[in-house]
Each structure stands twice: as structure tokens, then as C-alpha cells.
N, C-alpha and C positions, 0 to 999 in steps of 0.2 A: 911768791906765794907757793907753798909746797902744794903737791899732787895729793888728794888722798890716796889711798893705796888698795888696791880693789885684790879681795880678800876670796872672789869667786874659784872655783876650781875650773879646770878644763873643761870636765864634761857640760856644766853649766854656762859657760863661756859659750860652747858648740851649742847648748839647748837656743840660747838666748838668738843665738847667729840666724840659727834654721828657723824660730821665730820671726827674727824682724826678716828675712827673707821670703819669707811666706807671705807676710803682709804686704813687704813692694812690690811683690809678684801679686797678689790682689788689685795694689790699688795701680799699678801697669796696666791691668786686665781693665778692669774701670774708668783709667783715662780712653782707653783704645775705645771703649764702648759709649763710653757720654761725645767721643768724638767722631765715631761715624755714624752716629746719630746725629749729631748737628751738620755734619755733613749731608746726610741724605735730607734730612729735612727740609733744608737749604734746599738742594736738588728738587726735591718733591713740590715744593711752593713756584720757584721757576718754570718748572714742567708744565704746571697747570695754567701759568701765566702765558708760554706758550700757546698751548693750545686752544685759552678761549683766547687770545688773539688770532692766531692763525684762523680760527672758525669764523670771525668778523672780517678776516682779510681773503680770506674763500671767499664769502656772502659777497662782498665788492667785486672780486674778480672776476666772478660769472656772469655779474650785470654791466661791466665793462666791456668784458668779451662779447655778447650779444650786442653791447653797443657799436663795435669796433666790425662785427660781421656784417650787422645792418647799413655800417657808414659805408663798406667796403660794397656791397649789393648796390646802394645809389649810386658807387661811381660807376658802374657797369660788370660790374664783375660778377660772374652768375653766385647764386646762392650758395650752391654746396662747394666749389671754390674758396667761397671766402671764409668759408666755416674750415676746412682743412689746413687754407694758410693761417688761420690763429690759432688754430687747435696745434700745429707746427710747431710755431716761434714759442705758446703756453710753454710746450714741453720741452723744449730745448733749456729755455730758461726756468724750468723747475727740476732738470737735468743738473744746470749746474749749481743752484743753491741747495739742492740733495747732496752734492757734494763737497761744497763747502762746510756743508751743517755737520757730515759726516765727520770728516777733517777734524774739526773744530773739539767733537766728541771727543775723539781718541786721543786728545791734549790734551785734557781734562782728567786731572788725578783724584780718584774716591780714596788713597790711601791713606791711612792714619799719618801722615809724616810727623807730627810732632811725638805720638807715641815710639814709633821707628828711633825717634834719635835719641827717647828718654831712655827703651830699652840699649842700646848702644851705649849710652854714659853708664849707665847702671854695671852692662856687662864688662866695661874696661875700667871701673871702679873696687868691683866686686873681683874684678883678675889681680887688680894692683893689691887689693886685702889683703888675700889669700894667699900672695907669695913671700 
């Protein structure tokens, strides 16, 4: 089956080019954006899930800690002792899940990667055209 034979000029050829170029470069710009918005959103819902937990695993932990100073006072051990040795051990071990949590953070990619690799196909598609 023959090709029809496209009858356009150069200059209209180039109008058409810078066209649909503008437009991938739009709807580029619009993936990058509907995707780090579902990104952060994401982000945003976990966050919040977070913190009211952490805020109910707080509310435990103070009334464990009181419990654990008070156990500590019956076995002989004066008061303000046994409030320093848990107030200790608290912090040590909120020392190191502070840096876990931190760690963990810094893995954690907010970049568009799939936009990253459509602009990449585009840009060595758009090289192969042109030459």
C-alpha cells in the first residue's frame, strides 16, 4: 500500500514540529505535577498517621514510666534515683529510634522518577529526529 505524499512545506513542517513540541513539553510539565502531588499526598496522610499514633504511644509511655519508677521506689531504691535511671535508659532509647527514623528519611525519594525518565526518552527521541 503506497504512502500518501505529504504536500506540506518546510516552514509548515517546522510550525507543526514546535507545536506538537510545546504540547509534550506541557503535558511533561503535568505528569511531573499530578505526580508529586500524589506523592506528597501520600506523604501527607502517613505523616498524620504518625503522629496521632506517636501521641497515643507518648500517653502509654508516661504512664509506664511512672509505673516502672514507682516499681523501682518499692524495691528500695530512693525516689529521685529511680526517676533519673528511666529518665536515662527513655533517652537513650529515643536517641536511637531518632536515628533510625532519621536514616530511613533520607532513603526516601520525593522525586518525580517516572517523569525523569519520560523527560530522558523524549530528549534522546527528539535527538534521534532532528539529526
Amino acid at each position: 500500500m503506497a504512502t500518501p505524499k505529504d504536500d506540506r512545506s518546510i516552514g509548515e513542517l517546522f510550525a507543526e514540529l514546535s507545536r506538537e513540541t510545546s504540547v509534550l513539553v506541557r503535558k511533561e510539565v503535568e505528569l511531573a505535577t499530578t505526580e508529586m502531588t500524589a506523592k506528597l499526598r501520600t506523604a501527607g496522610t502517613q505523616a498524620g498517621i504518625v503522629v496521632a499514633g506517636g501521641a497515643l504511644v507518648h500517653a502509654g509511655l508516661l504512664v509506664l514510666l511512672a509505673g516502672i519508677v514507682i516499681a523501682l521506689t518499692q524495691l528500695g531504691v530512693t525516689p529521685w534515683l529511680s526517676a533519673v535511671i528511666v529518665a536515662v535508659a527513655v533517652m537513650v532509647i529515643g536517641y536511637a529510634l531518632t536515628m533510625s527514623g532519621i536514616g530511613k528519611m533520607r532513603a526516601t525519594s520525593l522525586a518525580p522518577t517516572q517523569t525523569m525518565e519520560s523527560l530522558k526518552e523524549t530528549a534522546t527521541w527528539t535527538t534521534r529526529t532532528r539529526a
